[in-house]
DODRENKOL-416367 format. One line per field, with one value per residue: residue in three letters; residue number from 1; x, y, z of N, C-alpha, C in turn. Coordinates in Angstrom, 3 decimals. Layout:
code c(ALA;...) $
pos c(NUM;...) $
nc1 c(X;...) $
nc2 c(Y;...) $
nc3 c(Z;...) $
cac1 c(X;...) $
cac2 c(Y;...) $
cac3 c(Z;...) $
cc1 c(X;...) $
cc2 c(Y;...) $
cc3 c(Z;...) $
***
This chain:
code c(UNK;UNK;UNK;UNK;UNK;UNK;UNK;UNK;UNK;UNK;UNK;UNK;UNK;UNK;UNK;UNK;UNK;UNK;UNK;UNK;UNK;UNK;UNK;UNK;UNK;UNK;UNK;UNK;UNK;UNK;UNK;UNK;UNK;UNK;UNK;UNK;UNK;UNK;UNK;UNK;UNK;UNK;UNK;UNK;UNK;UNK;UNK;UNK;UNK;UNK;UNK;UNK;UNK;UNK;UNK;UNK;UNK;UNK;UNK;UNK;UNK;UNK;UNK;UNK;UNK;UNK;UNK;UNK) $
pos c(1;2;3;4;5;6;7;8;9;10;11;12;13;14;15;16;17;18;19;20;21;22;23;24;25;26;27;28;29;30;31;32;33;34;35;36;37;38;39;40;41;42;43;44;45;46;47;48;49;50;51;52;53;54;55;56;57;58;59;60;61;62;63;64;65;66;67;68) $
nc1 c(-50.712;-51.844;-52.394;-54.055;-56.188;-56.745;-57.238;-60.024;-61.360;-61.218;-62.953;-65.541;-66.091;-66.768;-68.891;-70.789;-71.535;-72.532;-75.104;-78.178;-81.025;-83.501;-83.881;-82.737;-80.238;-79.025;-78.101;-76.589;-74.838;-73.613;-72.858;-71.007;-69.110;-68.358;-67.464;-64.705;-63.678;-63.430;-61.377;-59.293;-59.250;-58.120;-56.021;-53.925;-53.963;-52.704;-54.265;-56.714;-57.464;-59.818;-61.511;-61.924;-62.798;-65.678;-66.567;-66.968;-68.498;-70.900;-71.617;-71.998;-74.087;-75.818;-76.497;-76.496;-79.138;-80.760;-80.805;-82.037) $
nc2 c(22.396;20.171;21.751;23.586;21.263;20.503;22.525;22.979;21.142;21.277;24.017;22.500;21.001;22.876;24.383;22.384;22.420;24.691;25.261;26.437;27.724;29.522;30.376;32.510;32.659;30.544;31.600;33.827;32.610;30.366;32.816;34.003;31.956;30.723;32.794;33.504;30.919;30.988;33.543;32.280;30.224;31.414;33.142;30.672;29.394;31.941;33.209;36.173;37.501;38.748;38.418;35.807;35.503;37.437;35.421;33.289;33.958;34.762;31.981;30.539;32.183;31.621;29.207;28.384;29.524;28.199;25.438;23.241) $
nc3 c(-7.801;-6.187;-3.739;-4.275;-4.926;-2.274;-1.057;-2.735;-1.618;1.102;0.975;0.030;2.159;3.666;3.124;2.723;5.925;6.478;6.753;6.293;7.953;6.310;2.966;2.378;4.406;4.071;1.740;1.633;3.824;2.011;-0.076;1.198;1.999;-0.452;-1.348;-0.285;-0.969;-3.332;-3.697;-2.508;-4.251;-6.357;-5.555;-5.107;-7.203;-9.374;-9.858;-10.441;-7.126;-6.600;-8.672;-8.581;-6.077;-6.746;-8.577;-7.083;-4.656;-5.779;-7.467;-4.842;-2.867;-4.813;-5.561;-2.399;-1.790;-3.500;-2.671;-0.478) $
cac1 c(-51.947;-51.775;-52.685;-55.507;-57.360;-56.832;-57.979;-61.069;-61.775;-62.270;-64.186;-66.926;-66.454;-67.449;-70.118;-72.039;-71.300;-73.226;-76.362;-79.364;-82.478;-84.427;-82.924;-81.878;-79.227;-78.333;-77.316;-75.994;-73.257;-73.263;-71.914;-69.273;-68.237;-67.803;-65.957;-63.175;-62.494;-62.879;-60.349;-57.712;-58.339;-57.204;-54.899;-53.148;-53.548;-51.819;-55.553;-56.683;-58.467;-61.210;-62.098;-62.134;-64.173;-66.732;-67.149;-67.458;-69.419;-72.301;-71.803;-71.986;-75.003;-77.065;-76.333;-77.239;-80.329;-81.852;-80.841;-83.195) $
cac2 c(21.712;19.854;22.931;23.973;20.529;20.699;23.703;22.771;19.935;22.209;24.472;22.100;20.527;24.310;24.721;21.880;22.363;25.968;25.030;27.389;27.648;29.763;30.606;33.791;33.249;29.737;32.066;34.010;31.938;30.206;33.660;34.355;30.965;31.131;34.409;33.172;29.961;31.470;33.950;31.605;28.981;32.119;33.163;29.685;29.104;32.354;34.195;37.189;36.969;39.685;38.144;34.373;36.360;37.750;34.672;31.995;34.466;34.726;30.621;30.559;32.480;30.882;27.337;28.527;30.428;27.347;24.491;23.045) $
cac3 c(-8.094;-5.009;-2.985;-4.776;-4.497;-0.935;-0.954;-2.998;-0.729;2.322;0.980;-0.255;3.423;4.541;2.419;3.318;7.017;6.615;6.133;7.365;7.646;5.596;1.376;2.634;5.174;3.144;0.361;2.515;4.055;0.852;-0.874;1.785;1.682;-2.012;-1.734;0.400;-1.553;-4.701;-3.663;-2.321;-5.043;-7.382;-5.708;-5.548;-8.824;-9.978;-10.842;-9.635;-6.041;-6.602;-9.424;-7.454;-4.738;-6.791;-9.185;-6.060;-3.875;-7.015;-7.378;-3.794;-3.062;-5.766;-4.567;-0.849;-1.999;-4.180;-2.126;0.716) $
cc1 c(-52.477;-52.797;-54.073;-56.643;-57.645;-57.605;-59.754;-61.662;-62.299;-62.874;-65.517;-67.100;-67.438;-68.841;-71.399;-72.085;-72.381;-74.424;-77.352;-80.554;-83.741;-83.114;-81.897;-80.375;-78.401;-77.741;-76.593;-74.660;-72.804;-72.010;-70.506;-68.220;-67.459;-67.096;-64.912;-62.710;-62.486;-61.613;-58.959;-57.738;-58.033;-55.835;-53.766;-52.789;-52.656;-52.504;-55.637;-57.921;-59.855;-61.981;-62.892;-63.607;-65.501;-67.644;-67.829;-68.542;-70.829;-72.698;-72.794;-73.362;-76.275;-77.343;-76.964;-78.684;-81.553;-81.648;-81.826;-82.559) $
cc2 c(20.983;20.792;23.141;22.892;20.148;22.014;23.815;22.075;20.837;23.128;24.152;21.167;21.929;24.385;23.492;21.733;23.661;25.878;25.988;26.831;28.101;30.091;31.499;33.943;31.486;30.709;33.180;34.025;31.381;31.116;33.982;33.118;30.785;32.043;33.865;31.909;30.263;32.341;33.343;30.605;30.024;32.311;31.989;29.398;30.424;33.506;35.578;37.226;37.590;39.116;36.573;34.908;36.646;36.981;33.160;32.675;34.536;32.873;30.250;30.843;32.405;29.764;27.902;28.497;28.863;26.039;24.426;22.100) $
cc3 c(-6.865;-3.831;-3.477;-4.809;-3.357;-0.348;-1.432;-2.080;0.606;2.423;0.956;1.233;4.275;4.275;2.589;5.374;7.361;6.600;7.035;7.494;7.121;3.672;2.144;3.823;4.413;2.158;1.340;3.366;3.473;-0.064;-0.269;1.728;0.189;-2.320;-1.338;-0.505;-2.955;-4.759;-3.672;-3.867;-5.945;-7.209;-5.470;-6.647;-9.545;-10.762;-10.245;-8.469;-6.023;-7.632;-9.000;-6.639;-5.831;-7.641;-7.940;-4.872;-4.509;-7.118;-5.746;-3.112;-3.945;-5.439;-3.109;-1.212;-2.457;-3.506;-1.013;1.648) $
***
């Protein structure tokens, strides 16, 4: 458990560190960012990583896209 909120923690340090400048490359680095920590926080937890990946890369890329 430990692991995984450490793990949370520097992703949402990533994710506001990415910031662009138009939607499109915010969502963008948004979705890849969201892929990779959705992956690991699965597979820490015990989930399955493709599934991590393709639910935090969709999070990920929506949040980029609509933020300013």
């Amino acid at each position: 458990m430990r692991v995984a909120k450490i793990v949370l923690l520097l992703s949402a340090s990533l994710g506001l560190a990415a910031c662009g400048s138009t939607p499109g490359t915010r969502a963008v680095t948004g979705g890849l960012l969201g892929a990779g920590a959705g992956a690991g926080v699965s597979a820490v937890t015990g989930g399955r990583p493709a599934t991590g990946a393709l639910i935090g890369g969709g999070v990920g890329a929506v949040g980029g896209a609509v933020t300013h």
